[in-house]
C-alpha positions as CSV (number, residue, x, y, z in Angstrom):
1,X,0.0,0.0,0.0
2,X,1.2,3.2,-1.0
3,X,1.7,6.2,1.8
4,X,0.2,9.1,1.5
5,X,4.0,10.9,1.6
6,X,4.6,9.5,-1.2
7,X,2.8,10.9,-5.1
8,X,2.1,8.5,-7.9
9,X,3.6,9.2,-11.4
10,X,2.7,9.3,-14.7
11,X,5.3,9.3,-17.5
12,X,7.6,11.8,-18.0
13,X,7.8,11.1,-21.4
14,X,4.3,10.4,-22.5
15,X,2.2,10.8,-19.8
16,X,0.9,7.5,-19.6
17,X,-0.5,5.5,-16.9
18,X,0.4,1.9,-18.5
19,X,3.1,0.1,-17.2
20,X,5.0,-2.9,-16.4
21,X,6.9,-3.5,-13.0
22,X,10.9,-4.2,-13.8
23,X,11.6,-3.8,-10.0
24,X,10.2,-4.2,-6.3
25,X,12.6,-2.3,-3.9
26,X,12.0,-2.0,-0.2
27,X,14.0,0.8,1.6
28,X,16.8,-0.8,3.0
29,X,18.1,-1.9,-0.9
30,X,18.9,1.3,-1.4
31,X,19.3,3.4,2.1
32,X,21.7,1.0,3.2
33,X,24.0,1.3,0.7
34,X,24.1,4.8,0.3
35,X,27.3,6.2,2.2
36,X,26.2,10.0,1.8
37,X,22.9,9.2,4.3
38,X,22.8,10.1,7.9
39,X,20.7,6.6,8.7
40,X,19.7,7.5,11.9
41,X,17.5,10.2,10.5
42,X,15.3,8.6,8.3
43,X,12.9,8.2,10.8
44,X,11.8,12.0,10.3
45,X,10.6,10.8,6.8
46,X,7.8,9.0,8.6
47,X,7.2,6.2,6.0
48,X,6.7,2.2,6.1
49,X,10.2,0.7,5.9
50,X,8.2,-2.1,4.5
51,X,7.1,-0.3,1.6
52,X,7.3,-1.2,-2.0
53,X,9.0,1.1,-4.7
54,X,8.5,0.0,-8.2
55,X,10.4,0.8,-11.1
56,X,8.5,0.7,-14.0
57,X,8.7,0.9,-17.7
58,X,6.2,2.8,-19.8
59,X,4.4,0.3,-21.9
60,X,3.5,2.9,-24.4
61,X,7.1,4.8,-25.2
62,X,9.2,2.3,-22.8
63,X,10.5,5.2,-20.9
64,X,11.6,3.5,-17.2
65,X,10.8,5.5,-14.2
66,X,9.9,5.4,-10.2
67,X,6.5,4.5,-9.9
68,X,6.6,7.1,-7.2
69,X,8.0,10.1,-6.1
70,X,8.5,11.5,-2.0
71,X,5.9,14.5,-1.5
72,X,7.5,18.0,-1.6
73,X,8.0,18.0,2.4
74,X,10.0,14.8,2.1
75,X,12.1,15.7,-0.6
76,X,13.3,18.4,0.9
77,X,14.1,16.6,4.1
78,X,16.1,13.9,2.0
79,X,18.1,16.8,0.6
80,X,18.3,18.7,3.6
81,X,18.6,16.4,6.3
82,X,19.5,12.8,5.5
83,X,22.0,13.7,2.9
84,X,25.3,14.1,4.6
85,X,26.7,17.7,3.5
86,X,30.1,17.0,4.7
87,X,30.5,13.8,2.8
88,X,28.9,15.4,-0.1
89,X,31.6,18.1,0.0
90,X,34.5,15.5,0.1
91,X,33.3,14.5,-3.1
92,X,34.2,18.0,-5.0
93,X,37.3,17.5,-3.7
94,X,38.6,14.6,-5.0
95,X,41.2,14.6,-8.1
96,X,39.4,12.7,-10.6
97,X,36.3,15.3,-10.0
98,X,38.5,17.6,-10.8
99,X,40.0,16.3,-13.8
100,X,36.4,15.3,-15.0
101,X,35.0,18.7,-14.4
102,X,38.2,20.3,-16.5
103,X,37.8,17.6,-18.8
104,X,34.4,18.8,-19.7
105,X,35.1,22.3,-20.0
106,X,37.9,21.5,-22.6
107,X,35.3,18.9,-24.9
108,X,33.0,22.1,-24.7
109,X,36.1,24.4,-25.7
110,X,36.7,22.3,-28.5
111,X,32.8,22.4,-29.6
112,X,32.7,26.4,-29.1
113,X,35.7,26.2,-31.3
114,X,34.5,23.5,-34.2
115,X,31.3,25.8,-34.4
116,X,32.5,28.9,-35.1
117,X,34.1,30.5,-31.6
118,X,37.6,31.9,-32.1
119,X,38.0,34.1,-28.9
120,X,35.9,34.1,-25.6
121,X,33.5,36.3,-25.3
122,X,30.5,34.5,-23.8
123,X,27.9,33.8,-21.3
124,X,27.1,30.1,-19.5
125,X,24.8,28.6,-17.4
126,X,25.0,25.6,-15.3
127,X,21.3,24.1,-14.7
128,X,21.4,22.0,-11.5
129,X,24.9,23.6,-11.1
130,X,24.8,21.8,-6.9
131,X,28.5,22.8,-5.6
132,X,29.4,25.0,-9.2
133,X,32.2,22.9,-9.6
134,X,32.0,23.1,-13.6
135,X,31.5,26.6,-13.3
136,X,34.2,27.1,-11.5
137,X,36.3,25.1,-14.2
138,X,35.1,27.1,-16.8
139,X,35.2,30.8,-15.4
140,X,37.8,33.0,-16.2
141,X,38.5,35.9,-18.8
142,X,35.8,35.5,-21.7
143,X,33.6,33.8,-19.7
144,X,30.7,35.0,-17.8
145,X,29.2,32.1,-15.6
146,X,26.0,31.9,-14.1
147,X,24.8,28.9,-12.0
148,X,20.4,28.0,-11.3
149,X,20.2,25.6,-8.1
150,X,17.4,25.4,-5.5
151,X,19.4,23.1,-2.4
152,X,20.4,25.7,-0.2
153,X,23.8,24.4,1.5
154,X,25.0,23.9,-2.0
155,X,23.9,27.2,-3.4
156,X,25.8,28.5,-0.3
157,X,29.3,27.3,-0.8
158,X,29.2,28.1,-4.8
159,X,28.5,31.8,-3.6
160,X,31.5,31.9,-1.2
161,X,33.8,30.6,-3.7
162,X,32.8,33.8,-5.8
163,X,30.2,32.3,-8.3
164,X,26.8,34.0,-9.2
165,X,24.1,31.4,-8.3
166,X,20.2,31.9,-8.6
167,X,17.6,29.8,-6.6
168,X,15.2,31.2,-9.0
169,X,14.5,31.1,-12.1
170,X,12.7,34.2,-13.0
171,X,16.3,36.3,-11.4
172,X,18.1,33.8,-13.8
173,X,16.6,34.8,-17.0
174,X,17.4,38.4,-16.6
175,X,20.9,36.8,-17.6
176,X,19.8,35.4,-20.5
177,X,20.5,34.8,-23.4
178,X,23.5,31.6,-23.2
179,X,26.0,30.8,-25.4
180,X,27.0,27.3,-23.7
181,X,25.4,25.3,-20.7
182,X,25.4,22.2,-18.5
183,X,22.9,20.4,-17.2
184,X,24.4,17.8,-16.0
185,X,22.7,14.6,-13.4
186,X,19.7,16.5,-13.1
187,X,17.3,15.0,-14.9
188,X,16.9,11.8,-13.4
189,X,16.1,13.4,-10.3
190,X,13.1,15.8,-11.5
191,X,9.2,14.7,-11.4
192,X,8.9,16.4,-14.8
193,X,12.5,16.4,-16.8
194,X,10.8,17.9,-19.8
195,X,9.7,20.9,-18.0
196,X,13.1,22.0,-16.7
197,X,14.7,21.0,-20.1
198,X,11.7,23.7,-21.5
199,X,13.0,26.4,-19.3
200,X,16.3,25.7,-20.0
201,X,15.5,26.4,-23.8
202,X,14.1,29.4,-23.5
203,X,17.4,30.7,-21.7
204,X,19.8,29.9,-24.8
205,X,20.8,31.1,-28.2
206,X,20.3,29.1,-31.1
207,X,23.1,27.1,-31.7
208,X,24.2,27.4,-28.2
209,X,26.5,24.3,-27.3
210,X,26.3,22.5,-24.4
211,X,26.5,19.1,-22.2
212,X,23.7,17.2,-20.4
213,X,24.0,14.0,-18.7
214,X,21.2,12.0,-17.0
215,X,22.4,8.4,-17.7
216,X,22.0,5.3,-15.1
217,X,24.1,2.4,-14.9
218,X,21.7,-0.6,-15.9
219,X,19.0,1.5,-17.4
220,X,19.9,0.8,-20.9
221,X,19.3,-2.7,-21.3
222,X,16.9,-5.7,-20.3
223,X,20.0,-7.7,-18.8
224,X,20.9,-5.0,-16.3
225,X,17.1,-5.1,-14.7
226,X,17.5,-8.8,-14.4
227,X,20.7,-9.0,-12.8
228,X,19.5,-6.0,-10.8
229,X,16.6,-8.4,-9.7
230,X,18.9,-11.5,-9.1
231,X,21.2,-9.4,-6.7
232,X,17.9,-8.4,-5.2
233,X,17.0,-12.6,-4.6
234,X,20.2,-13.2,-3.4
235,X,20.7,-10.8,-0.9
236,X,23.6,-8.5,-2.5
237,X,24.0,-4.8,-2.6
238,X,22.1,-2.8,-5.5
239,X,24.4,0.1,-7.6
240,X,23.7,3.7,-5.8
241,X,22.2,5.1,-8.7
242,X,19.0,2.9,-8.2
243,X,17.5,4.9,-5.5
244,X,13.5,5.9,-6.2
245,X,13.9,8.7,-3.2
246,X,16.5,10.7,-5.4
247,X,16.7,8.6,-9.3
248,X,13.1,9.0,-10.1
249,X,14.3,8.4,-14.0
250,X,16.5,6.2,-16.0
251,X,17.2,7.2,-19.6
252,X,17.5,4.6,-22.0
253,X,19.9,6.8,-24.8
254,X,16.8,6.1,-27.3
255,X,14.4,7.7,-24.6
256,X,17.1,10.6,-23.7
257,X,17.7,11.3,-27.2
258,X,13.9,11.2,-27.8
259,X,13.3,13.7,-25.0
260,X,16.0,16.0,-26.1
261,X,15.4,16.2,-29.6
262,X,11.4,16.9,-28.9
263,X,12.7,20.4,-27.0
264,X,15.1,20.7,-29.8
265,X,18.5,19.6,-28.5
266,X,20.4,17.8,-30.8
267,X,22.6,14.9,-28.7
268,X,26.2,14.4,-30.4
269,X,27.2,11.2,-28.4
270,X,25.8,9.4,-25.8
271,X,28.7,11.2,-23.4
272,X,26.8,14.1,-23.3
273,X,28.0,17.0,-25.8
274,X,24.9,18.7,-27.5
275,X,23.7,21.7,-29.7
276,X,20.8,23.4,-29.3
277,X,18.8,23.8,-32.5
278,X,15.2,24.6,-32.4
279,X,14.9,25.2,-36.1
280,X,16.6,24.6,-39.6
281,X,20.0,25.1,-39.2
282,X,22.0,27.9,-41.4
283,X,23.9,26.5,-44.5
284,X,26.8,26.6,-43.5
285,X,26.2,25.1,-40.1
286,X,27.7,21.6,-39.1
287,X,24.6,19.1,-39.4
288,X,24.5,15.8,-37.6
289,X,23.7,12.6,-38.4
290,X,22.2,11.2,-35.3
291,X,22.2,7.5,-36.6
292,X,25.5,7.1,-37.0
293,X,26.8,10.0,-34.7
294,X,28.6,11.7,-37.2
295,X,29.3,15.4,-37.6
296,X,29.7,16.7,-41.4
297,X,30.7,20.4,-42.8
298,X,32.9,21.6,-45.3
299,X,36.1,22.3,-42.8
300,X,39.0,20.1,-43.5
301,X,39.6,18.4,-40.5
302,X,36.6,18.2,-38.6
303,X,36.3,14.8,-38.9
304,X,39.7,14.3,-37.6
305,X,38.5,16.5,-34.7
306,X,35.5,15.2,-33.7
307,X,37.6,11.5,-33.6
308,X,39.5,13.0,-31.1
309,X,37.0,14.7,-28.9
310,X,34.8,11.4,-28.9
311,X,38.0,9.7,-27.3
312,X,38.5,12.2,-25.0
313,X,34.4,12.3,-23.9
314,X,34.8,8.2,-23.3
315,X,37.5,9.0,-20.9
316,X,35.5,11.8,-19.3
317,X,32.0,9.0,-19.4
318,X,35.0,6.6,-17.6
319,X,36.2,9.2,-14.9
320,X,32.0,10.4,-14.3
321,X,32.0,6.6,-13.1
322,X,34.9,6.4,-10.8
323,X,33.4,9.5,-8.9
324,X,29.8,8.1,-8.6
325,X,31.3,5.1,-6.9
């Protein structure tokens, strides 16, 4: 039985209520495992450790989801209270972070670059920005950063490390419009993805490039949810990532591609790198082939480029990994 702390979704994608079950979790498969929660203060959430969370997958456009989702009051508490800020922190400040958050910066650099940017003159924004840490990466002379979060302790340390962060959105457009953006592991934790991606549109230029992520470990394919399921039957620990208090999505790349290109993002590669490109695209733009994930345009050596960058964005999907662990 569901409590009443908890709200039943739809999908995000299509808005349907049909479904099939790929997953029963109870809380302790995924509180336990988690070493950024304070354990001894779930109790203030006031639910049924007994409860069932499914996951489910969307039998009309397969998206795969959280059947449910913690009430506003909840959520806030999980962010707020249970999540441990000091080990959240420790994260940030671990090398490979570093490198991956530099990392990124550079495959944007060399996107700016491909597309037409010879010398810095712009404005980002970091959607979901949490600590800043890309911004911080990225800021310097050229580049104007701006950063949109709403969890306070976050918001709080990004502003004493010099950044300009808005808890609201309406303060944040005033900035507008972007040249670049991240939005990086946000999605997966929103009740409505498309929504935020929608705001996020309306704050960039055309052509604006950028780097999302929203990916889960085991989302993409039928075998993951069965092993998922036979760890469950036998008693061993589930991945992080499969948490239906804080994950409440999990892209397939055909469903995050899908959901991108219906706002009018145009995914590069499944690593993240993407254009925004409501309409048509100029002439003499770079057009991509999103079949093969293949960039064309009648510069030299762009193929030769974008070889390079998609080696570099594997290593930068490989480090994103190390630091989840």
């Amino acid at each position: 039985m569901k409590n009443n702390k908890l709200v039943t979704r739809n999908c995000p994608l299509c808005n349907s209520n049909e479904y099939r079950i790929l997953l029963v979790l109870k809380e302790d498969h995924f509180t336990k495992v988690n070493k950024s929660y304070i354990l001894s203060r779930i109790s203030e959430l006031n639910l049924n450790a007994d409860q069932d969370y499914p996951i489910i997958k969307c039998n009309k456009c397969q998206m795969i989801y959280s059947l449910y989702c913690l009430n506003a009051e909840n959520e806030n508490l999980v962010y707020e209270r249970i999540i441990d800020h000091d080990v959240s922190r420790r994260k940030i400040m671990a090398v490979n972070r570093r490198r991956y958050d530099v990392g990124v910066w550079i495959g944007l650099l060399d996107r700016l670059q491909v597309y037409g940017t010879e010398h810095l003159d712009i404005k980002i924004v970091d959607y979901g920005c949490g600590w800043g840490t890309l911004l911080l990466a990225a800021e310097g002379p050229g580049v104007k950063a701006f950063g949109f979060d709403v969890t306070s302790w976050k918001i709080n340390w990004a502003r004493e490390q010099g950044l300009t962060i808005f808890d609201n959105e309406e303060s944040l457009a005033q900035e507008a419009p972007f040249d670049a953006f991240y939005c990086t592991s946000v999605l997966e934790h929103l009740n409505h993805p498309r929504e935020a991606l929608q705001t996020l549109a309306k704050l960039l230029k055309h052509g604006a490039c950028g780097y999302i992520t929203a990916m889960i470990p085991f989302a993409n394919s039928s075998e993951g949810w069965t092993e998922l399921n036979k760890r469950i039957s036998s008693g061993l620990p589930l991945p992080k990532e499969i948490n239906p208090w804080e994950h409440l999505n999990y892209f397939t790349v055909d469903a995050f591609r899908r959901l991108l290109s219906e706002i009018g993002f145009q995914l590069e590669s499944e690593e993240g790198y993407c254009r925004f490109l409501p309409a048509t695209t100029q002439k003499n733009d770079i057009t991509l082939d999103v079949t093969n994930g293949k960039l064309f345009n009648n510069q030299p050596n762009t193929q030769q480029l974008l070889s390079e960058f998609k080696t570099r964005d594997l290593l930068q999907n490989l480090l994103l990994r190390l630091i989840q662990r």
